[in-house]
Steps between C-alpha positions, in 0.01 A plus 500: 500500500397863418597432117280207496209703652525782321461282166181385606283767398621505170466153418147526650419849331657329148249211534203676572555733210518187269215345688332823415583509087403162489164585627475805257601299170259254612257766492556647163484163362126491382546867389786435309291220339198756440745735377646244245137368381422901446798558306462190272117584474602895375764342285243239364218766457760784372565252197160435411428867495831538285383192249104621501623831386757455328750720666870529318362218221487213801194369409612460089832366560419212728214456234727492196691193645152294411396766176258229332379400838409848601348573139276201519385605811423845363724724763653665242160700525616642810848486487763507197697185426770499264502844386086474405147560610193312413185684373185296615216648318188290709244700281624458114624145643862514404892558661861599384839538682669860404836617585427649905652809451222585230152701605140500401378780258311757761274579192363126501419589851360846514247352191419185758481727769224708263336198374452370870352846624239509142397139615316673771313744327140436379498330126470706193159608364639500152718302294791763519656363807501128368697582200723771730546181669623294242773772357784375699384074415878477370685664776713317709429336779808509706830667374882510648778714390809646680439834738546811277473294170308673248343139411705397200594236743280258659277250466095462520207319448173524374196289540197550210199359427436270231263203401446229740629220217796724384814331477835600373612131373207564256714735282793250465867405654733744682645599212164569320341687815822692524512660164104552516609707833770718330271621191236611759793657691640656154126588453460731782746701452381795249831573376690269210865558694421316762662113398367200743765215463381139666803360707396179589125312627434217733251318681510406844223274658374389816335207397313371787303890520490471096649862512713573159742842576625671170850636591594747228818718458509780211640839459350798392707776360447837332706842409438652881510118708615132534313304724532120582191297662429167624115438507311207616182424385202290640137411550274400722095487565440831268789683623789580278834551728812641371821594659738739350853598588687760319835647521677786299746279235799693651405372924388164319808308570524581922131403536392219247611238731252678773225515227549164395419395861219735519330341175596161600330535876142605323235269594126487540385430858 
């Protein structure tokens, strides 16, 4: 009898304690929920940070699963996809992909910088200032090149003036417009060792835009270099565009492929 009364108080003080953690988990129910929904939400807004910036490449290599997607869309603006950046030039009204790893010439940008802070300043009383202005009409408008290149490798592109009608078709076929290009190439250069060879010229059109691009490959060579370009030439409401990519002869073969694509992705926006 005193065996079966002295379990009593267990069994009662065993019950209540479960009767008591039953009550406490079913209190830390709807803040295990909360806790749950916070820690999905952080996860959730951790990777959006992550993909918005980029961090560790995220942001490029879910994008390079869908690469023409993603072009077409024009993230490659923002973000490299497969191994290239776009250039979207809204003012000169054109765009090119170039390898990601590449930067922009800080001279291009120290001059825009300049030009921007001139724009301010009262206009000229004389006509020295218009034709200071009109020195640099053939400089390029964007340029890329690798960091700590001295600029035998990279590509550019300049935008001139020229008649409303112009045309390049006038002057013939791709062959005919190419070797026209090479003697006013061969022409610029003061010095008789310096031998322009054409490689190859071909026309690519978009046909509903009635754009005609002049894709030209050539090497120019003399007793102190060897350099191998792809240019692409075209034209559109008086502006002359043309994109050139050059590479020393000897780096030629590890970057044509990357040029090719460079020339290729030139368009007119």
């Amino acid at each position: 009898m005193s065996m079966k009364s002295s379990h009593l108080p267990c069994k009662i003080n065993s019950f209540s304690k479960i009767h008591m953690s039953q009550n406490l988990d079913d209190r830390f129910v709807p803040l295990e929920k909360v806790f749950r929904r916070r820690l999905l939400t952080g996860m959730f807004t951790a990777s959006l940070v992550a993909c918005g910036a980029n961090f560790g490449g995220i942001t490029s290599f879910l994008l390079g699963f869908y690469p023409e997607n993603a072009r077409g869309l024009k993230l490659d603006v923002l973000y490299p996809i497969g191994g290239f950046s776009r250039c979207l030039d809204t003012n000169d009204g054109f765009e090119f992909i170039y390898p990601d790893d590449w930067v922009g010439d800080q001279r291009l940008l120290y001059r825009a910088a300049g030009k921007a802070e001139r724009s301010l300043d009262p206009p000229p009383l004389s006509d020295q200032g218009n034709r200071d202005r009109h020195k640099d009409v053939n400089e390029p408008a964007v340029a890329f090149g690798p960091p700590g290149s001295n600029g035998e490798l990279n590509v550019s592109v300049i935008a001139s003036q020229v008649p409303i009608d112009f045309s390049i078709e006038a002057f013939g076929g791709p062959e005919e417009i190419g070797d026209m290009i090479i003697k006013k190439i061969t022409l610029s250069f003061k010095s008789q060792d310096v031998k322009v060879t054409l490689l190859q010229s071909t026309l690519r059109e978009e046909i509903p835009r009635k754009i005609k691009y002049y894709t030209l490959e050539f090497k120019v060579e003399s007793p102190s270099f060897r350099r191998h370009n792809v240019s692409v030439c075209c034209a559109r409401a008086g502006r002359l565009y043309t994109l050139n990519a050059q590479a020393p002869e000897s780096v030629w073969p590890k970057v044509q492929r990357d040029l090719y694509k460079t020339a290729q992705s030139f368009a007119l926006i």
